[in-house]
C-alpha positions as CSV (number, residue, x, y, z in Angstrom):
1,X,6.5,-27.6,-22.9
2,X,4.8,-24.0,-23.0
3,X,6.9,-21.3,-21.4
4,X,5.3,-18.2,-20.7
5,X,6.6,-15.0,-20.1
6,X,4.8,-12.7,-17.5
7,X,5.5,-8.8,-17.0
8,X,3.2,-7.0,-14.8
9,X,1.0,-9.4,-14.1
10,X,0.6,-9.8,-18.0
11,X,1.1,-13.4,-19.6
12,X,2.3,-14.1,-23.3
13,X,3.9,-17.6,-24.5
14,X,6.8,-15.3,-26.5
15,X,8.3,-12.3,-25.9
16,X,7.5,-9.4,-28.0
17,X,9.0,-7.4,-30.2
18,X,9.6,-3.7,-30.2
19,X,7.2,-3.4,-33.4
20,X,4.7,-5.2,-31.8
21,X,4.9,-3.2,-28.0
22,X,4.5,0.0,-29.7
23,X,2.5,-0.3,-32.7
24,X,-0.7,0.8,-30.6
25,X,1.3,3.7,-29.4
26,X,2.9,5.4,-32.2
27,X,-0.3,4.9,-34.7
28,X,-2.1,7.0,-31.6
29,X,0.7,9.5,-31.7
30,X,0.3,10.1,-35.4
31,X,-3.6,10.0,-35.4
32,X,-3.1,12.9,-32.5
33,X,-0.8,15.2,-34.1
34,X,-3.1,14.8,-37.4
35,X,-6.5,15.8,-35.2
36,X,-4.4,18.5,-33.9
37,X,-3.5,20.0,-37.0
38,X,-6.7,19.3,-38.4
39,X,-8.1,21.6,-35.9
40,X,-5.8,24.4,-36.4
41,X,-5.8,24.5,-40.0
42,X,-9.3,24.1,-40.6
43,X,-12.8,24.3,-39.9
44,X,-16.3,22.8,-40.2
45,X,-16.0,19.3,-41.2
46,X,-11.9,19.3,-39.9
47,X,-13.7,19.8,-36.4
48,X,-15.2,17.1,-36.1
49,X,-12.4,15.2,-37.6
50,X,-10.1,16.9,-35.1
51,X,-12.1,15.8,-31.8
52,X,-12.8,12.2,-33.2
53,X,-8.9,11.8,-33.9
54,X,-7.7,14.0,-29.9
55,X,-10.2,11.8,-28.3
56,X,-8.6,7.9,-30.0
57,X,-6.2,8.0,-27.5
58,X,-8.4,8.8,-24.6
59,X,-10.7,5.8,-26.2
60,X,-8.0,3.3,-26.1
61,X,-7.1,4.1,-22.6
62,X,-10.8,3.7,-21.7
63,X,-10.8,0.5,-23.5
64,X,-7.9,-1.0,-21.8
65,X,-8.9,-0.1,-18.5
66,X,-12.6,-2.0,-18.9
67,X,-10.8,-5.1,-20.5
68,X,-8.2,-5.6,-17.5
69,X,-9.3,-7.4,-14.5
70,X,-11.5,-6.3,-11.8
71,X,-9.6,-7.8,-9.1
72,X,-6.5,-5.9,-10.7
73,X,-8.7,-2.5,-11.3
74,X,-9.8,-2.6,-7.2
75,X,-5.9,-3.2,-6.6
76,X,-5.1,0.0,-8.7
77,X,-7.7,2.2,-7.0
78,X,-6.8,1.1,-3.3
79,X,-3.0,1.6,-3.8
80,X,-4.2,5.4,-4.8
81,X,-6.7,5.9,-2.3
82,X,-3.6,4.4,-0.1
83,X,-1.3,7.1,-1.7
84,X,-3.4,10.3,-1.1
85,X,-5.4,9.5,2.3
86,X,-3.7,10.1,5.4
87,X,-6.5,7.6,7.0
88,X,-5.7,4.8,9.2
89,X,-8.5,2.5,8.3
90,X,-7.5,2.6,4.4
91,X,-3.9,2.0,5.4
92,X,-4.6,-1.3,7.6
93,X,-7.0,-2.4,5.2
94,X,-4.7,-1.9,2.1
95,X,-1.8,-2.9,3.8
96,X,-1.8,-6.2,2.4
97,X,-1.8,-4.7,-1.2
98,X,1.5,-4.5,-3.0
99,X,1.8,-1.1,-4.3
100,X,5.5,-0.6,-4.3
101,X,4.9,2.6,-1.3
């Protein structure tokens, strides 16, 4: 018997650990701080270095966001069109969304 654990609308078959949730976070963190002293304590090739290690976090977002769902992306852009329109014809056709409004 498989149980699976779901948490916003993600599905593992075990809970994870704290290591594991915030490994991709923390190795991000450090990279940034390290492109932003990079950039102030140096220049020519620390540059480039600096921009290539500020824009890794920007790059995993990016890759997150094209390897979730489409159905789940359209969701996420209707509950903010939803959230900043005061039209009526986004509001009935969203209303069936769950966007916690």
């Amino acid at each position: 018997m498989n149980k699976t654990y779901e948490s916003r609308g993600v599905q593992t078959e075990r809970l994870l650990s704290a290591r594991e949730v915030f490994r991709v976070p923390i190795w991000l963190g450090i990279g940034s701080v390290f492109g932003l002293v990079s950039a102030l304590v140096g220049d020519g090739v620390r540059d480039g270095v600096s921009w290539a290690a500020i824009l890794m976090p920007v790059a995993a977002v990016w890759w997150a966001w094209r390897q979730g769902g489409s159905e789940r992306r359209r969701v996420i852009l209707a509950c903010a069109l939803v959230s900043i329109s005061d039209d009526a014809d986004i509001a009935s056709a969203a209303s069936s969304l769950d966007c916690g409004l």
